[in-house]
C-alpha positions in Angstrom: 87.6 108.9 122.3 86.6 106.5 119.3 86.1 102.9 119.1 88.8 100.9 116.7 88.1 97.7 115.7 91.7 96.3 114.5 92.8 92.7 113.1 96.5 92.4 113.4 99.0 89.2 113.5 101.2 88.3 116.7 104.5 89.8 117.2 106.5 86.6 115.6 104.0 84.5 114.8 101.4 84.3 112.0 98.2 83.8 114.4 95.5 86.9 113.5 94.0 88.4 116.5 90.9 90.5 116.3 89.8 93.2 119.2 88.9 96.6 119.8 90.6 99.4 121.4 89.8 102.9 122.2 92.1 105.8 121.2 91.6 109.9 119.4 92.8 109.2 115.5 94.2 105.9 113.9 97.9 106.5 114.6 96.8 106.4 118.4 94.6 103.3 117.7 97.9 101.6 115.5 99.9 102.6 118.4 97.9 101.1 121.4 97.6 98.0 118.9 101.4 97.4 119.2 101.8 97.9 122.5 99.8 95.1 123.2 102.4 92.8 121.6 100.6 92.9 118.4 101.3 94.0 115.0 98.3 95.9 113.2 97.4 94.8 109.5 93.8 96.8 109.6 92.0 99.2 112.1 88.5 100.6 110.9 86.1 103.1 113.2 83.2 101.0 114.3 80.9 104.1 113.0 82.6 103.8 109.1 82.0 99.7 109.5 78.2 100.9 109.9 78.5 103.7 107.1 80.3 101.0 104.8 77.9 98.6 105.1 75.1 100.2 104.2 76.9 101.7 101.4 77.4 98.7 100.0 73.3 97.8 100.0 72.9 101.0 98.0 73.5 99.5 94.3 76.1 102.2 92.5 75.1 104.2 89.2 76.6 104.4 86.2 79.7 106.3 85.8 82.6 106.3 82.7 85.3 105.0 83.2 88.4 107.9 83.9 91.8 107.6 82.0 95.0 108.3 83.8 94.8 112.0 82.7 91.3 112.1 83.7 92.0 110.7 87.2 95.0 113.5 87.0 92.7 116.2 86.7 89.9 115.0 89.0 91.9 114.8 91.7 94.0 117.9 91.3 90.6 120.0 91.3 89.7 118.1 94.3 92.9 118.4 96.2 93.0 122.4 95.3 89.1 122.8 96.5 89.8 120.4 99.9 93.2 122.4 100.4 91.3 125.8 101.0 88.7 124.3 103.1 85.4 123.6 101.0 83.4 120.5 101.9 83.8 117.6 99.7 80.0 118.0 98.4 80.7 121.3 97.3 84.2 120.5 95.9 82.1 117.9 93.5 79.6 120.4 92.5 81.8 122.9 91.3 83.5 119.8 89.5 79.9 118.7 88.2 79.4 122.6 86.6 83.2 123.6 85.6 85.3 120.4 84.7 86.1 120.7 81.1 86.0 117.4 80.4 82.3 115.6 80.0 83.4 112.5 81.6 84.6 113.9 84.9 81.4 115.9 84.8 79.3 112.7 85.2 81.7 111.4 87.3 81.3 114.1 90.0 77.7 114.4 90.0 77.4 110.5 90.4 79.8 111.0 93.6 77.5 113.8 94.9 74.5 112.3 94.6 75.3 109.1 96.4 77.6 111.0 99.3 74.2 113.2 99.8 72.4 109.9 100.3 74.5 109.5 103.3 77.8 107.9 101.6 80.9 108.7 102.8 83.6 110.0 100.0 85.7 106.4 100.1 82.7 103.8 100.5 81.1 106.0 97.2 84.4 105.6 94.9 84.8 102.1 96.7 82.0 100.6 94.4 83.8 101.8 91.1 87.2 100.3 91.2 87.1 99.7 87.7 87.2 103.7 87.3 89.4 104.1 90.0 91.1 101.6 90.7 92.1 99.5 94.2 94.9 101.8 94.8 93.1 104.6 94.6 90.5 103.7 96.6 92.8 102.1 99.2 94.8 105.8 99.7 91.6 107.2 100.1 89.8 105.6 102.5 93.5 105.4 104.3 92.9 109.1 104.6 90.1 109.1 105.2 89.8 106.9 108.1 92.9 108.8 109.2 91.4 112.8 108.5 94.3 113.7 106.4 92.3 113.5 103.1 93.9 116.6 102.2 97.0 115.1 102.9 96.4 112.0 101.0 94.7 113.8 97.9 97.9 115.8 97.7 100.0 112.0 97.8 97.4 110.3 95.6 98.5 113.8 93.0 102.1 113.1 93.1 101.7 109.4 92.6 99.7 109.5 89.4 101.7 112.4 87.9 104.7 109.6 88.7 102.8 107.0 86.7 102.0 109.2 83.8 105.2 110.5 83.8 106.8 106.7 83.9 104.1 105.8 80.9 105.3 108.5 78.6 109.0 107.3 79.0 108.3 103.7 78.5 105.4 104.6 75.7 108.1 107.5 73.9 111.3 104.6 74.0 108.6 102.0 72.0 107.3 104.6 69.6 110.2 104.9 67.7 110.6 101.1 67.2 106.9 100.2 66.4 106.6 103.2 63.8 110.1 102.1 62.2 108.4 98.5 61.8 105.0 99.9 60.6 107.2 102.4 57.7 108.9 99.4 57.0 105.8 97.1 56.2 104.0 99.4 54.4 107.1 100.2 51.7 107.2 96.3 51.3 104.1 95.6 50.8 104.2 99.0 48.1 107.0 97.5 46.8 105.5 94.0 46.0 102.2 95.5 44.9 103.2 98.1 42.9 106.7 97.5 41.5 107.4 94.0 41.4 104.6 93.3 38.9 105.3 96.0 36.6 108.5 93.7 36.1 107.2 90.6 35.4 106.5 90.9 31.5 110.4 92.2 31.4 111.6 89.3 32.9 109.5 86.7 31.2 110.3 88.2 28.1 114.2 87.4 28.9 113.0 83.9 28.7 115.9 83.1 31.8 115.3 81.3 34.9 114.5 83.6 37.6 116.6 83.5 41.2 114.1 82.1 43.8 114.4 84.8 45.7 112.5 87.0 43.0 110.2 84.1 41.9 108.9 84.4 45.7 108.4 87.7 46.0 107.3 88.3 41.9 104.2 85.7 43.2 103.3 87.6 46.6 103.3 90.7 44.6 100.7 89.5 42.3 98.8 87.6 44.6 98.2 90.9 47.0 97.3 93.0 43.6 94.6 90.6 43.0 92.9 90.0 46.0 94.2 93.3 47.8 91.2 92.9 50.7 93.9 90.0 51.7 96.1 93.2 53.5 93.9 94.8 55.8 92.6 91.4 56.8 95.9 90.4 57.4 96.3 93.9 59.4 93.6 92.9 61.7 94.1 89.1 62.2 97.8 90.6 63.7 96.3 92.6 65.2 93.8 90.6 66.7 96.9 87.7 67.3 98.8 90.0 69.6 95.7 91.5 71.5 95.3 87.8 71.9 98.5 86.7 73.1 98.4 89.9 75.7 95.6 88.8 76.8 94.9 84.9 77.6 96.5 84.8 80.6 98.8 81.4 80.0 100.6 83.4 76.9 101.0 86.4 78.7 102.1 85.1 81.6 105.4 83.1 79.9 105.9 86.5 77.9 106.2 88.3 81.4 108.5 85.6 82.5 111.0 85.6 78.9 111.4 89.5 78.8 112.8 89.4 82.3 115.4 87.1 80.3 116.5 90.0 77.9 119.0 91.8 78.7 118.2 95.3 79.0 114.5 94.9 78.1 114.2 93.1 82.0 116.1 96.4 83.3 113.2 98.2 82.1 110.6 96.3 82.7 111.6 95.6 86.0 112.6 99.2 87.4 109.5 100.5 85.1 106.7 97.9 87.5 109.0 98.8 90.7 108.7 102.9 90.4 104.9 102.4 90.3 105.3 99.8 93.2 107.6 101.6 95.3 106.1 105.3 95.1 102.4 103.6 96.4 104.2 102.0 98.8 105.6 105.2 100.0 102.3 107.2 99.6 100.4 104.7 101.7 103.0 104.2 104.5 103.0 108.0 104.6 99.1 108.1 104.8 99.8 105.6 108.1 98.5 102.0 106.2 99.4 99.1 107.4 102.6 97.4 105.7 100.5 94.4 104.8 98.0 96.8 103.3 100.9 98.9 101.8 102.2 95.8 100.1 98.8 94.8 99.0 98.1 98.2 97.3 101.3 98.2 95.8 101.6 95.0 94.2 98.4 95.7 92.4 100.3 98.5 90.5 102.7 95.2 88.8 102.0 94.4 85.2 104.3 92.0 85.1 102.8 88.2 86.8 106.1 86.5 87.3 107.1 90.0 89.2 103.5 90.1 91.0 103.9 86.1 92.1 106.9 86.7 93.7 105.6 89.7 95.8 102.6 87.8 96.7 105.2 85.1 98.2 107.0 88.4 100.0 103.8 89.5 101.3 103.1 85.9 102.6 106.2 85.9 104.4 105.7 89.4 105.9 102.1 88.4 107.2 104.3 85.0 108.8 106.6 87.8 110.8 109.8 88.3 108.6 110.8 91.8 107.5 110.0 93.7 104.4 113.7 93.9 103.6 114.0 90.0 104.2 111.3 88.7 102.3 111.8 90.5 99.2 115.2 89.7 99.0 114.6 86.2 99.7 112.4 86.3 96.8 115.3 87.9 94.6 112.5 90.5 93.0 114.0 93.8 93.7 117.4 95.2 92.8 120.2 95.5 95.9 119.8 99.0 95.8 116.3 99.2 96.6 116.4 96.5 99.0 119.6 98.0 101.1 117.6 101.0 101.2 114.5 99.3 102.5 116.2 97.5 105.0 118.3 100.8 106.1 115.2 102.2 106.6 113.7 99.2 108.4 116.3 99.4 111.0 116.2 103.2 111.5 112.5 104.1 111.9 112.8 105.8 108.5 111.1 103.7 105.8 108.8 106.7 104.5 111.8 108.8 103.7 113.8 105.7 102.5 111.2 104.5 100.1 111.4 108.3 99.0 115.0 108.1 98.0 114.3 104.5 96.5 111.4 106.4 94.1 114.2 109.1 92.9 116.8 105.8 92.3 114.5 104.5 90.3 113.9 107.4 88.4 117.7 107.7 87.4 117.8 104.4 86.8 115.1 104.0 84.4 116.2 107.6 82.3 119.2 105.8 82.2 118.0 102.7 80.8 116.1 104.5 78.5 118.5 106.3 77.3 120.8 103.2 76.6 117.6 101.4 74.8 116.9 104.6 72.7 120.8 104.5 71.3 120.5 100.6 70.9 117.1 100.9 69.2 118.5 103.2 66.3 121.2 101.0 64.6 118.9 98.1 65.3 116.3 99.8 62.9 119.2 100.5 60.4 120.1 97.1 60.2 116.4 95.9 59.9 115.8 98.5 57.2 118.9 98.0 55.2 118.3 94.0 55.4 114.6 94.6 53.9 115.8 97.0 51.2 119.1 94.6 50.6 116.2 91.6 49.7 114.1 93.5 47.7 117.2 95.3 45.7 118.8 91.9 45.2 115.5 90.3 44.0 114.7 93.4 41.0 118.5 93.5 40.1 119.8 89.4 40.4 117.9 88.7 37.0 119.0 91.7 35.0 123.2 91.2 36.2 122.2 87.6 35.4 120.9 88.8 32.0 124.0 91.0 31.4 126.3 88.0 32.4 124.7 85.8 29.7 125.3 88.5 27.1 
């Protein structure tokens, strides 16, 4: 028998209780938890309190940070190696000498020295969340604490193939727009650099007043020509505008809350933040997390604030006793869909496999959405580029019909 520590709230109350309890594996522990009339929001082995606190006097090396397809293969090598049985030490060694990428290299021997130091797999990665992130390291400890790392590594697989998989749609629907744009800029700014000058000493040898139109544009044309560093400074300071505005938090934080105002640009952004939200809320419930946990770990996975704020009110009322179903719908977050199914599977002991079919809705939904922005996106971009060659035809030609008019 093992010693559980726990911290859980009162069944229908919001009081946190703290004890101990002695049970074989965390499911028992969980279970002897709620039959004490409480409900369990964290249970932790007294020895992995003692391994984690002296992990956390060891200060961590330096390691590079992993991308999404780094993480990818990292943890596929690692779930293969753990599947047919080879100690976790060994698993990283073979990482450290075979992985073909240099970064997961130095990643692995990093992890191997400090688990040989007497680290355990979680507490190690649990001092680099900026390469792996909270959710990560949340799934594995989970599994950890559990002894279904296996398991969870197999999960934690499926999860982030999900999120690179959701990444590419979202990334592939924007590529077409952004590089329309880009095309269009750079045959403008051709246009006024190259072309409109070599018409100026045709038009001012008409002797006519120009239309304003081609007065503006005859000027930008020769003021880029002569101080042509002005373009890839202007480049940059747009550049650096946007970075900016993505970045300080009070401008990103009322972008977040206008796109959800967009028609069919809120459809993606929200099912887009809720298929990384709901499959990590599915992978940790499966692993045996807490809900309070699982809603933790999940919401860190939201991109969008306004989204995040109003899961963080959820969660609140979850930890004060209401239902999952009940406080996300009283926050109005999720679609109906979602929430019917989370509230089905609430009331028949089947959340896991409801949040399941929730992650394969989503997945329909947001092809589908995709697919609708992709066919709006195109005769946007005609319109856009026929307006920008309509202005720059009308400003070469206006003089000259002027010109034959006079005549």
């Amino acid at each position: 028998m093992t010693i559980f520590n726990y911290t859980a709230l009162k069944d229908g109350t919001s009081e946190i209780v703290k004890g101990k309890v002695e049970a074989n594996d965390l499911r028992e522990a969980r279970a002897a938890v709620r039959a004490l009339g409480f409900t369990p929001t964290n249970l932790v082995e007294e020895e992995n309190i003692a391994a984690r606190k002296n992990e956390k006097k060891k200060a961590p090396g330096k390691m590079p940070k992993l991308g999404l397809a780094e993480q990818i293969d990292f943890t596929s090598t690692l779930q293969i190696l753990a599947a047919a049985g080879i100690p976790i030490i060994e698993s990283l060694l073979f990482i450290e000498n075979d992985a073909a990428k240099l970064k997961i290299r130095q990643c692995a021997t990093e992890l191997r020295r400090q688990i040989m130091n007497g680290g355990t797999f979680a507490g190690t990665i649990a001092k680099y969340p900026e390469q792996f992130g909270q959710v990560y390291i949340g799934l594995v400890r989970a599994g950890e604490d559990s002894g279904e790392l296996e398991k969870t590594l197999d999960r934690l697989l499926e999860l982030l193939n999900k999120q690179a998989a959701i990444r590419s749609k979202v990334v592939g629907t924007l590529m077409y727009p952004v590089f329309v744009i880009l095309l269009a800029v750079f045959i403008v700014i051709v246009m006024l650099v190259f072309v409109f000058p070599v018409f100026k000493e045709m038009f001012d040898s008409m002797g006519m007043q120009l239309p304003w139109i081609t007065r503006v544009l005859m000027e930008m044309g020769l003021f880029l020509k002569k101080n042509w560093y002005t373009i890839p400074i202007g480049f940059a300071a747009v550049g650096a505008f946007i970075n900016f505005l993505f970045r300080w938090k009070p401008s990103k934080w009322k972008i977040d809350e206008i796109v959800l105002k967009i028609p069919v640009v809120s459809d993606l952004i929200q099912y887009s933040n809720f298929a990384n939200f709901i499959a990590v809320m599915q992978v940790a419930y499966d692993a045996g997390v807490p809900i309070l946990e699982c809603l933790y770990l999940s919401n860190m996975t939201l991109t969008n604030h306004t989204l995040e704020t109003r899961v963080e009110e959820a969660t609140n009322k979850v930890q004060q006793g209401q239902h999952l179903s009940a406080a996300l719908r009283a926050t109005r977050t999720m679609p109906k869909m979602i929430l019917f199914m989370i509230a089905t599977g609430e009331q028949s002991g089947r959340l896991g496999d409801m949040l399941g079919q929730a992650v394969n809705y989503i997945d329909k939904q947001l092809d589908t959405i995709i697919d609708i922005m992709t066919k709006m996106i195109e005769p946007i971009m005609l319109i856009v580029i026929g307006t920008i060659v309509l202005i720059l035809a009308a400003a070469l030609y206006l003089p000259l019909f002027a010109s034959y008019m006079g005549m």
